[in-house]
C-alpha positions in Angstrom: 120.0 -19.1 -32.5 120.9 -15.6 -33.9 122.6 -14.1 -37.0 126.2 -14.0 -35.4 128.3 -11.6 -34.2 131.3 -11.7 -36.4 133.7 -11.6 -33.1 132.1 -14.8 -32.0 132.0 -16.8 -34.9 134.8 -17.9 -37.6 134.3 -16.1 -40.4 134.5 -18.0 -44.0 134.1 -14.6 -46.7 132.4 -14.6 -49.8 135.3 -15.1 -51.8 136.5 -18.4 -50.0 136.1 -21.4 -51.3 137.3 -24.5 -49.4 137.1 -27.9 -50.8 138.0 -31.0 -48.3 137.3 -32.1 -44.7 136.3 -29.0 -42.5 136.5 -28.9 -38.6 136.6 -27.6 -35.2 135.7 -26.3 -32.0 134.3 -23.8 -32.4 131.4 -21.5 -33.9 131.4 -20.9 -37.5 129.9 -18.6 -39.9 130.2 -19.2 -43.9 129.4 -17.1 -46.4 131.6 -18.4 -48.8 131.9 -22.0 -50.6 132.6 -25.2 -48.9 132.4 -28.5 -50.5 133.3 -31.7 -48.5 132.0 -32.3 -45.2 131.7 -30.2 -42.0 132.2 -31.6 -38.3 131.4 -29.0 -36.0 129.9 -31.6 -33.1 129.7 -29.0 -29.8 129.5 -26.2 -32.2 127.1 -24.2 -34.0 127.0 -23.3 -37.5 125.4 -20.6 -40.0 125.3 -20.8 -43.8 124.9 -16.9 -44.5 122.8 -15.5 -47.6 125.9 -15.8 -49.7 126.7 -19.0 -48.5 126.4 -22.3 -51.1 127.6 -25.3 -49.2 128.2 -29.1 -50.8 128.6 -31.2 -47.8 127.5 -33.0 -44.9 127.3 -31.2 -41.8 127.0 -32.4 -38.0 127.0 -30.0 -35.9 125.0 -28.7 -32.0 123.0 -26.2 -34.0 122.4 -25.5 -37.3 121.0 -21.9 -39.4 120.5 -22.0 -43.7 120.2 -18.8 -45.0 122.0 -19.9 -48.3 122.5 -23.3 -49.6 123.3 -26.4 -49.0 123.3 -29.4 -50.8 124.1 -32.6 -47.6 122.5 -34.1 -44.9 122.4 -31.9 -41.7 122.9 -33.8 -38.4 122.4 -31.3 -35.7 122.3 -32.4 -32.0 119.8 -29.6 -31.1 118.1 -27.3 -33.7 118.2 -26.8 -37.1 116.5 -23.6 -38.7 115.6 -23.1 -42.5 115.1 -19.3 -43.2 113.2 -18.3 -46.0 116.2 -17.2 -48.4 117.7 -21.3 -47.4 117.6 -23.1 -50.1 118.2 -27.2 -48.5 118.1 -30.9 -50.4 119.1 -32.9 -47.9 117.8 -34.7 -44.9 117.3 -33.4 -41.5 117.6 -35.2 -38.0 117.5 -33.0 -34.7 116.0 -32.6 -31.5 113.9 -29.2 -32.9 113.7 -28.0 -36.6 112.2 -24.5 -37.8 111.3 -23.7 -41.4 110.2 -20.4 -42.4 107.3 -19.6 -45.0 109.1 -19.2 -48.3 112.0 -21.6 -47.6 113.1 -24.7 -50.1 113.5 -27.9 -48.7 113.7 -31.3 -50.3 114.2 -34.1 -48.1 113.3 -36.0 -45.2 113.2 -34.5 -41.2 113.5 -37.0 -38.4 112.9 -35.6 -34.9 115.2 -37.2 -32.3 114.2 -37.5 -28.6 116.4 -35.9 -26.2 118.7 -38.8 -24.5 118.1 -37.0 -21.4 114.8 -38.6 -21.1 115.6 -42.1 -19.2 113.1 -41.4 -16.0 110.2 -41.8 -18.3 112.1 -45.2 -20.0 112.6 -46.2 -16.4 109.4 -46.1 -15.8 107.9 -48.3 -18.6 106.5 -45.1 -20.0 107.3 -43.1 -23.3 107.2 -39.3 -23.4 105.1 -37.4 -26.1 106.5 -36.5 -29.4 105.6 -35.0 -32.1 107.6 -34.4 -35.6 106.2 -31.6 -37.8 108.1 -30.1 -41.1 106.2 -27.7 -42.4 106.7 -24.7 -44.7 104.2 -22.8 -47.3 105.0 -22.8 -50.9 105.7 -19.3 -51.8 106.1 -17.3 -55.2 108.4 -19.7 -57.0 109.2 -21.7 -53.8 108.3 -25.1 -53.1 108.6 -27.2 -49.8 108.9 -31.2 -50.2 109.5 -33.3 -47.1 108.7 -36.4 -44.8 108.9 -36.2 -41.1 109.2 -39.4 -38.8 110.2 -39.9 -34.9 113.0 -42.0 -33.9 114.2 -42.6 -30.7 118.1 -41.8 -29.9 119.6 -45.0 -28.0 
């Protein structure tokens, strides 16, 4: 996923702070404050530099630049960047943290449902879970990764 072009994305400014239940279908960029929970399911979302979230958030794809305090559910990729500051868990199908990047919680890699011809056949697909970050100038990574299977 890419930083977004504003004409693609709602926008949430700097100066915008929403407090409550936040959804919809489609796209959304915040660079503001949001503080409840955020249900984006089919959608992708970015916390921008500016952006200081309190929330839960499931969503298709997720990008931290800021920070968020929640659990992120994201049904295909989540991606820590190394201004994201994150204490929460993580399950997804991929993650990505960069090198300098804060995150304090726990990463579980989901398979992709897609897979039932290897189930059929009695036999599992590989899969590997990795979380992994370096500990920077006054940054520090903490973090558990496990595998689960999506039923």
């Amino acid at each position: 996923m890419e930083t977004p072009k504003t004409a693609e994305f709602a926008h949430i400014g700097k100066s915008v702070i929403i407090k409550g239940e936040l959804s919809g279908s489609e796209d959304l960029y915040v660079d503001g404050q949001v503080e409840g929970s955020i249900e984006l399911s089919g959608n992708r979302l970015i916390i921008g530099p500016h952006g200081q979230v309190r929330a839960n958030v499931n969503s298709k794809g997720v990008i931290v630049q800021g920070k968020l305090e929640g659990n992120i559910r994201a049904s295909e990729r989540a991606e820590l960047t190394k201004s994201a500051v994150v204490v929460g868990d993580i399950a997804t199908q991929r993650v990505a943290i960069e090198e300098g990047a804060y995150f304090k919680g726990k990463v579980d890699i989901q398979r992709e449902a897609a897979k039932t011809d290897a189930k059929a056949e009695g036999t599992k697909p590989a899969s590997t879970a990795s979380a992994s970050a370096a500990a920077g100038a006054g940054h520090a990574v903490a973090g558990k990764a496990s595998v689960s299977e999506v039923k």
